[in-house]
N, C-alpha and C positions, 0 to 999 in steps of 0.2 A: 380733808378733815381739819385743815389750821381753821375754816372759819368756825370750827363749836367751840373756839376759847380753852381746850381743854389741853394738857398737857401731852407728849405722848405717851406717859403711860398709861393714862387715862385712855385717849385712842384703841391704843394694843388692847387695853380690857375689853372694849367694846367691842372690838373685833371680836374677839374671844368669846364674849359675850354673845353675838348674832351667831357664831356657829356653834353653840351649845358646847361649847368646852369649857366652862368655868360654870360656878355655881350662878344664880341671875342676881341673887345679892351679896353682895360683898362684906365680907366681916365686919369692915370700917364703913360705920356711915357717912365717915367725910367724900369718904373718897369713892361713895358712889358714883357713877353718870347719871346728868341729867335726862333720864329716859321716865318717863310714863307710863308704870305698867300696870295693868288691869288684869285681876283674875276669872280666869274663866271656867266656868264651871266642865267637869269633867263629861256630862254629857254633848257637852259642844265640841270636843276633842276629834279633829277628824284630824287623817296625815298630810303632813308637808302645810298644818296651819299655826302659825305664827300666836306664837304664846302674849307678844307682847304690842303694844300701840303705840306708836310713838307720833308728839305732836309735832314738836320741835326745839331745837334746842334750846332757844330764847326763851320758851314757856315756862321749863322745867320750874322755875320760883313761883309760878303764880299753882302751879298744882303739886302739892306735897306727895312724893311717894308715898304707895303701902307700906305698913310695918312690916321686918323682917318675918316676920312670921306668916306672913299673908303670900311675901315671895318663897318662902320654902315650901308651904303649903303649893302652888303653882308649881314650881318643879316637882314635886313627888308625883303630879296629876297627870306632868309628863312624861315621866318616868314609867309608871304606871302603864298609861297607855299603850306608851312603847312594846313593854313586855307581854300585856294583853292582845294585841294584831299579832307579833311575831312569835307567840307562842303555839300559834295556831299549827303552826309548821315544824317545829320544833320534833318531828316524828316521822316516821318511812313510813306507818299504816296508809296513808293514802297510796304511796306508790306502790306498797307489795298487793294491796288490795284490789289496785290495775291491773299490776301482774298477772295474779289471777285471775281475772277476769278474764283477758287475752289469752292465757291458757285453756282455759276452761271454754271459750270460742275454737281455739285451734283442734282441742280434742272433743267437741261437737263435731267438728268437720271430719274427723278422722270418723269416730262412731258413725256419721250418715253415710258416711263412704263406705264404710264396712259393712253397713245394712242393705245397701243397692249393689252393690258389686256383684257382678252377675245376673242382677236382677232387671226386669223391664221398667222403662224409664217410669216413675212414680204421675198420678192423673191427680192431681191438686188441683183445689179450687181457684178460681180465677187466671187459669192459667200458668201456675207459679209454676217455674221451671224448677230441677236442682239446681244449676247452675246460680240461678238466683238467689236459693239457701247459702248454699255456699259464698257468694260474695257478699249477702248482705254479714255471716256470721266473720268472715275474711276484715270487715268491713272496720268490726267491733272488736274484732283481736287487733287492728293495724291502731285504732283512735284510743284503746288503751292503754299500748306497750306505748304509745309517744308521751305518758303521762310519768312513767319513770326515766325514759330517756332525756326529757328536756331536766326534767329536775334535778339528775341526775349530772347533766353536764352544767347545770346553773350551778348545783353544789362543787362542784370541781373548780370554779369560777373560784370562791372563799377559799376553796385550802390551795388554791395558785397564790392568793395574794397573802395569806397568814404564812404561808411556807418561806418566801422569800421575796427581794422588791421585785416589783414586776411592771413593765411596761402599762401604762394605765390603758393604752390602746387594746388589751387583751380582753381590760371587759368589754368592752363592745363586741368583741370578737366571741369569746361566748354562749353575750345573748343572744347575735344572730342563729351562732349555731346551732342554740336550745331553741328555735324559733321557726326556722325553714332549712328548705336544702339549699340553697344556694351560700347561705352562711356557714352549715357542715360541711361543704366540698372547700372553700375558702379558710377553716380551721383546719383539714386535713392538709392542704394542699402546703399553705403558709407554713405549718410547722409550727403554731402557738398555743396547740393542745396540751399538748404532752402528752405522753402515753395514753394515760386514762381519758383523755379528753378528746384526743385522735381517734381511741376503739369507739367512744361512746359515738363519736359522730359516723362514722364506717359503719356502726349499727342503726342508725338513725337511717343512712342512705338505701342500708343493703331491708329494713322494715318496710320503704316503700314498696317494695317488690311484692309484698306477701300479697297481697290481695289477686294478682294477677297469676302468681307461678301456684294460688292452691286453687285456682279456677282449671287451673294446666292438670290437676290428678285425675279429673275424668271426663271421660271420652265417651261418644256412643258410637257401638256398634251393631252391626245388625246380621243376625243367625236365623235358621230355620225351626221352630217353634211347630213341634206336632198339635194337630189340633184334631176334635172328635170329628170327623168328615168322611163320610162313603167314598172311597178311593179304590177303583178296580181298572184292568186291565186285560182280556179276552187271550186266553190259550185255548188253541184247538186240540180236540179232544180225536175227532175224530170227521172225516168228510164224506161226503153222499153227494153231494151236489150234482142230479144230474137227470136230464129231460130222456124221452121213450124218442130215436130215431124212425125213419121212413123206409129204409130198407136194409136187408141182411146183411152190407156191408157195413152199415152205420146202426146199430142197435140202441147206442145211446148216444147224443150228445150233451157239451155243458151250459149251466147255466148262466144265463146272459150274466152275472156277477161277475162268473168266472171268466166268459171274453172278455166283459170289460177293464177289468185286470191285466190281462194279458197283454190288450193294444195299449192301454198306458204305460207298462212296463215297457213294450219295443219303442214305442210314441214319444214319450215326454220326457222332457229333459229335466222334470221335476223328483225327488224323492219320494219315491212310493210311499214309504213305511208311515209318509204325512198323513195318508188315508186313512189309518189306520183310528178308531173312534174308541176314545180311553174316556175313563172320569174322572176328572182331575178338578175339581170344587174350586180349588185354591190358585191353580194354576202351579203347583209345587207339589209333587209329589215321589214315592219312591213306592217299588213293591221287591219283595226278597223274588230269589233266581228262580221260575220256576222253565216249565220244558214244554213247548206245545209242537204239534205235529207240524212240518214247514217242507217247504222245498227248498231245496241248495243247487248251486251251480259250482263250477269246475272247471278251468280248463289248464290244458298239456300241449305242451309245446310239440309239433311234428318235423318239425324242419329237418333234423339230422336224416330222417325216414325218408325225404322226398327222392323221387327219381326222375329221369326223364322220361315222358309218353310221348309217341308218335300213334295217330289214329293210323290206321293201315296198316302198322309195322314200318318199322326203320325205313328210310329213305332209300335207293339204290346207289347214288351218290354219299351216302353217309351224313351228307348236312344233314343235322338237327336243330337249325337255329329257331325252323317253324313249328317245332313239335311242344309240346306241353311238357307236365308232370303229374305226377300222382307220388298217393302217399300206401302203403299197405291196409289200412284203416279205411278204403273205398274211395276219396278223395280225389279229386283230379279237376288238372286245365285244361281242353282240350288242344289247346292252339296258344301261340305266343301272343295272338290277339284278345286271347282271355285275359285278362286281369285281374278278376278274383272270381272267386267260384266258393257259393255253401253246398255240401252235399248233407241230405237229414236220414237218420236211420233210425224207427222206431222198434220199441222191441215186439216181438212178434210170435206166435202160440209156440215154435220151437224153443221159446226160450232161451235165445243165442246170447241176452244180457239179464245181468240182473233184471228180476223183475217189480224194484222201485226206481226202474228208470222211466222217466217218462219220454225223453227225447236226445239224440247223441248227435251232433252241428259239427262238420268237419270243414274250416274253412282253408283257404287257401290261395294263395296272391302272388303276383311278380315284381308288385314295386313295393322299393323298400317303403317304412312308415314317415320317416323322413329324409333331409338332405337335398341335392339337387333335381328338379325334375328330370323325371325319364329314367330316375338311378335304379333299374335294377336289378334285384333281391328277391328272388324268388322264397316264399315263407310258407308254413303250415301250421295249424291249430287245431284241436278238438277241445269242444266243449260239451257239456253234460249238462244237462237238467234232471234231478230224481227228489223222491219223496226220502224225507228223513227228520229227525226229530232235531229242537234247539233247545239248549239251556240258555235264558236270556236273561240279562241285569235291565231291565227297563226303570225309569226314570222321565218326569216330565219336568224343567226348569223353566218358570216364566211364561209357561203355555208351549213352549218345543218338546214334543217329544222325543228322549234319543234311548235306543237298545244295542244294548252290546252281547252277540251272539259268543260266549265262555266256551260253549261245547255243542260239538255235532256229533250224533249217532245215526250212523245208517244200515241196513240190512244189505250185503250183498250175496245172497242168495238169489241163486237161479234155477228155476222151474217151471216145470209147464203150466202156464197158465190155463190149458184146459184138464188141468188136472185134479185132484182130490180136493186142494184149497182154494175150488176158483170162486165160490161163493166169497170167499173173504181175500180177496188178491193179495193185500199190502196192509201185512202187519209191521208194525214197530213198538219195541219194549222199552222201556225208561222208567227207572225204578220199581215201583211197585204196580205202574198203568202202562196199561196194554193201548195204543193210539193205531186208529183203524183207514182205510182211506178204503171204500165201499167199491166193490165192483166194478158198475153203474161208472161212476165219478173217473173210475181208472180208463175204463174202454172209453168211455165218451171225451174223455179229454185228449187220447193215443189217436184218436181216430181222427178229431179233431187237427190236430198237433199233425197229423203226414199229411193232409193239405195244405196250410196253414204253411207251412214248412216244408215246400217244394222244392227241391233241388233244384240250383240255377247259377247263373253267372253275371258279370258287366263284361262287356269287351268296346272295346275305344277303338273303332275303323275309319278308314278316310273321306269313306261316301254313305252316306244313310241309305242308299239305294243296295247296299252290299249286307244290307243287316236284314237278318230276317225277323220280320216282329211279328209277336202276338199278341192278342188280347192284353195281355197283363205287362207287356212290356213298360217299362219306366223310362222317357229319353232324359235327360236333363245337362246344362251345362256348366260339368261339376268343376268346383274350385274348393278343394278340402285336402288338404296335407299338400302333398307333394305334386298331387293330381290334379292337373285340368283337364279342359276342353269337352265335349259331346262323349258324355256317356250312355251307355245303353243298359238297363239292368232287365234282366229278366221277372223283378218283382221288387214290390214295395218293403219286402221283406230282408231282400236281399240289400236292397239301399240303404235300408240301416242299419243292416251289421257292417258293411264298406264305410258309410259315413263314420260310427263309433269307433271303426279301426285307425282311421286316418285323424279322425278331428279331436282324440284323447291317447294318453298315453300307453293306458289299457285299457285300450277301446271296448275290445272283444269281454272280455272280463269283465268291464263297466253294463256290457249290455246283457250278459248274461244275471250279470247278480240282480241288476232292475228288476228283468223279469223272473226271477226266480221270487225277490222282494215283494211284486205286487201281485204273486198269485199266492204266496204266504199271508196275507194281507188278506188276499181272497177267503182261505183256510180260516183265519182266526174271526175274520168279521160273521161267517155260517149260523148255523141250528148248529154246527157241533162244538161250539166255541162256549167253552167258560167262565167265570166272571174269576181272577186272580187278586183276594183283595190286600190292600196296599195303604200308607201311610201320607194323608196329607199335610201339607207345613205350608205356613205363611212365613213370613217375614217378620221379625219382632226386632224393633230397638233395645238394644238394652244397654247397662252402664257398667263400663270397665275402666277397674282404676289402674292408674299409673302411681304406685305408691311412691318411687324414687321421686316424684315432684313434693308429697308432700313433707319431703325432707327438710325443706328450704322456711314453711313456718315454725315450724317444730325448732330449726336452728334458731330464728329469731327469735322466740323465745329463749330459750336457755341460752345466746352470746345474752341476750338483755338483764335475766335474769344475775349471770356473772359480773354485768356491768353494774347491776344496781348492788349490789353483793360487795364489790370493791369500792363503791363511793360508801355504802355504809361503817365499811372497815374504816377507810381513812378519815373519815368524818370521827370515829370513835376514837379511832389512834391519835390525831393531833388533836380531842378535841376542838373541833370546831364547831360554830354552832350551825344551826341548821336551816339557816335564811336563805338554800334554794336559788330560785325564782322570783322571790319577795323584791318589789318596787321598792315599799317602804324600806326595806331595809339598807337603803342606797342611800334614799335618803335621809334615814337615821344615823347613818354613819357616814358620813360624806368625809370631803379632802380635808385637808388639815390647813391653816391659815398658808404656808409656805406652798401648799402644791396651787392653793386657790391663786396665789400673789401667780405663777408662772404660768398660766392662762388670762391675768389683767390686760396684756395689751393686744389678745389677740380676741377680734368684734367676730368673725365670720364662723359659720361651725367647720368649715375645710380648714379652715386656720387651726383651732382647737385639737382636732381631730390629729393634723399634720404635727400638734405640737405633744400629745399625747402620747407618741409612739416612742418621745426620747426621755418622758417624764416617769422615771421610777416609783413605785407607790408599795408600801406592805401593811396588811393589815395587823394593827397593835392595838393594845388594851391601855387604856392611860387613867390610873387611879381616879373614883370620880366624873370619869366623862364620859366613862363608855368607847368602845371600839371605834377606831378613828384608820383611814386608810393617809397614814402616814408617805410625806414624801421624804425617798432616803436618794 
């Protein structure tokens, strides 16, 4: 400045002068600066625009300054101004008015949450999901509450520097953080918050989250949903089933249904009860317990009972290694060449077993079920087939059928069957219903059932020429359990109770309950079978909330609420004014000639920046000039 001729104090005024800290004209008019100022009217007043024009200093003679009056006029305009932009702010209504706003989003999302809870997911046009409601309202609570927080930490900015000097590098630190998160995790981190300015940013971090953790409150799940749909199930009532035979020993037999039941039942390795032909609409269904007329099986272990048999009687020598066993139950091996043997006993007009039996299976074997070939173990078994009544839980899931048999009742009574009750043979009672099994249906199926079920054996010899076969013999060369090489069975009948013994773990059992299963099956599919009706259910989505998540907006509201709460105190208690945020107000109150002078020889803004951190600065009121951020 030595070339404007001017003294320094003249200098210093000008100084002072260009950063609005003195008045623009000077009591003394000698002792003006040759500056050129022109007034500009007050609708031309925009911020950070230069009140004055300067030509140069050489000129200042050839162009007379305005009259003082014209420069104070000029300052009042700016003055004016000033208060005019920054008064705009000078109030929390905008941020409380955020506030709420993001409240009043957060407890929408509560409310929709509380209206679908439990409910089936909502059919909105164009697709709108909840999920959707929810974030877009998630969306306008998170873009609210950042309206008190940045402001909130910009005002914390002014009472850091009105409070005490303060590193001039803090405002920048501030703005960042009232700006993004990478600036709030660097105010936390660094330590140049302070308390209030640290929480305000930890809520700013922990606000991003909302949108995501109130999407996290619900959930869809999916439940059985009864719906108006015909839903039945077939209990037999009672059975007849059964054709006029050919002669006096065979009066009736059964209806092809009922055979074909039967050899599926010994046959197929499949679950009977699949046959069974229910209504189920939905593929999801229930019906309460009810009892239909069935057949059961049973069977009793004979082994303790077994003895040795020698056909002939005892040996003279006493060896017994060739002779068989037997059980008291009729049962027998004849030879240690036997290897299993069914003996069948139906029941008969004396009446020697109850009469809902339909057929009593006595098996019995020399090699054990398992362990080493050849091991053995002589065993015995009786099994039962009879008529008797189920209480069943039936159920269809997904199109599977499954029943769970609660309770069997059976009649064991015995009586002559040609006697007083033979029009009605097999009665069974269950609560209030009397369940019938016809005559007809009983003989035709006994009669049946003792061919069917011909007593016979396997035996395993060293020459096929040593075996004597018949017609119905079975050769085959077995490889099942324990048992190999060339077997010999007496019937197809007998092979599959020997296979089920050997090839399952309760074999015998497994093959009696099939067949007990698919001639039940038989029973309830009849003319005596009634429709049991029952309950259909689909599948329904529906929306369940998880309210512990929406703990977390709920909280970001009210820490925000707290935080804007404590900048309004301390804004009140020291007042301070309430410039926020405000750009201009940076630049209305800028550095003071001494902090500007220790930023002159540094050109780069890293330099600036670097020099900023050791450059003290507090904000003070200086008679006449207005708030000035002092270097101390």
């Amino acid at each position: 400045m030595a070339s404007t001729g001017y003294s320094s104090a003249q200098e210093i005024q000008v100084a002072r002068f260009e950063e609005g800290l003195i008045d623009p004209v000077p009591d003394d008019p000698k002792s003006r600066p040759s500056v050129d100022t022109y007034e500009i009217p007050q609708h031309n007043v925009s911020p950070g625009m230069s009140f004055k024009t300067e030509k140069s200093w050489s000129q200042a003679s050839r162009s007379p300054p305005p009259s003082h009056r014209t420069e104070r006029s000029s300052t009042s305009l700016v003055s004016a101004s000033k208060r005019a932009i920054l008064s705009r702010s000078e109030s929390w209504t905008f941020e409380i008015i955020s506030l709420l706003i993001s409240a009043t989003a957060v407890a929408g999302i509560i409310g929709i949450l509380s209206h679908f809870d439990g409910r089936p997911l909502p059919d909105w046009p164009m697709n709108i999901t909840l999920n959707t409601l929810i974030a877009l309202l998630a969306t306008l609570a998170n873009a609210n509450l950042a309206i008190p927080l940045q402001n909130g930490i910009s005002q914390l900015k002014w009472l850091r520097f009105q409070g005490r000097p303060t590193p001039l590098s803090d405002m920048e630190a501030f703005d960042n953080a009232s700006r993004g998160t990478w600036g709030a995790i660097k105010l936390i981190f660094q330590a140049r918050g302070g308390v209030f300015g640290s929480f305000g940013a930890a809520i700013a971090l922990f606000a991003l989250a909302l949108g995501p953790l109130a999407q996290q409150t619900a959930v869809y799940h999916s439940k059985f949903v009864r719906v108006d749909a015909a839903a039945t199930v077939p209990a037999a009532l009672n059975y007849t089933g059964a054709l006029a035979g050919n002669s006096p020993s065979t009066p009736f037999v059964p209806i092809l249904p009922m055979k074909s039941a039967v050899y599926y039942g010994l046959f197929s390795e499949s679950d009977p009860s699949a046959n069974l032909k229910v209504n189920c609409p939905t593929g999801n269904c229930t019906w309460p317990a009810f009892t239909t007329l069935a057949v059961c099986s049973s069977c009793v272990d004979l082994t303790p009972y077994m003895t040795r048999y020698c056909m002939g009687g005892t040996p003279a020598d006493g060896n017994i290694s060739d002779c068989g066993w037997q059980v008291p139950q009729g049962g027998m091996l004849n030879s240690s060449s036997t290897v299993f043997s069914m003996t069948s006993q139906t029941p008969d007009e004396t009446g020697n077993v109850p009469y809902t039996n339909l057929i009593k299976l006595v098996f019995m074997g020399t090699e054990a079920q398992n362990g080493p070939p050849l091991n053995y173990n002589p065993w015995a078994s009786q099994c039962t087939l009879q008529y008797c009544l189920q209480t069943v839980n039936s159920s269809v899931t997904n199109g599977d059928l499954a029943e769970n048999v609660t309770l069997t009742t059976q009649n064991m009574t015995v009586v002559d069957v040609l006697g007083p009750q033979d029009n009605v043979p097999v009665i069974l009672r269950g609560g209030n219903q009397t369940y019938t099994v016809g005559r007809a249906a009983m003989l035709g199926t006994q009669s049946w059932f003792s061919d069917l079920f011909t007593s016979g054996g396997a035996s395993r010899n060293h020459s096929f020429a040593n075996f004597n076969q018949t017609d119905d013999s079975v050769v085959v060369n077995l490889t099942v359990g324990i048992s190999s090489g060339t077997t010999y069975f007496d019937s197809d009948i007998v092979q599959t109770f020997y296979w089920d013994y050997y090839e399952y773990a309760n074999g015998l059992d497994k093959a009696m309950s099939d067949l007990a299963t698919a001639m039940t099956v038989a029973f309830r599919s009849s003319g005596g079978a009634a429709p049991v009706p029952g309950d259909a259910f689909i599948f329904e989505s529906y929306v369940h909330v998880r309210w512990g998540w929406i703990a977390f907006p709920v909280l970001a509201i009210l820490l925000t609420t707290v935080f804007l709460g404590a900048a309004v105190w301390q804004s009140r208690r020291y007042k301070t004014k309430l410039w926020k945020s405000s750009a201009l107000a940076t630049l209305f109150h800028g550095l003071d000639h001494e902090a500007r002078r220790r930023f002159a020889g540094h050109g780069s803004l890293v330099e600036k920046r670097q020099e900023a951190k050791s450059v003290r600065v507090q904000l003070v009121d200086e008679d006449g000039a207005g708030s000035l951020l002092r270097c101390s």
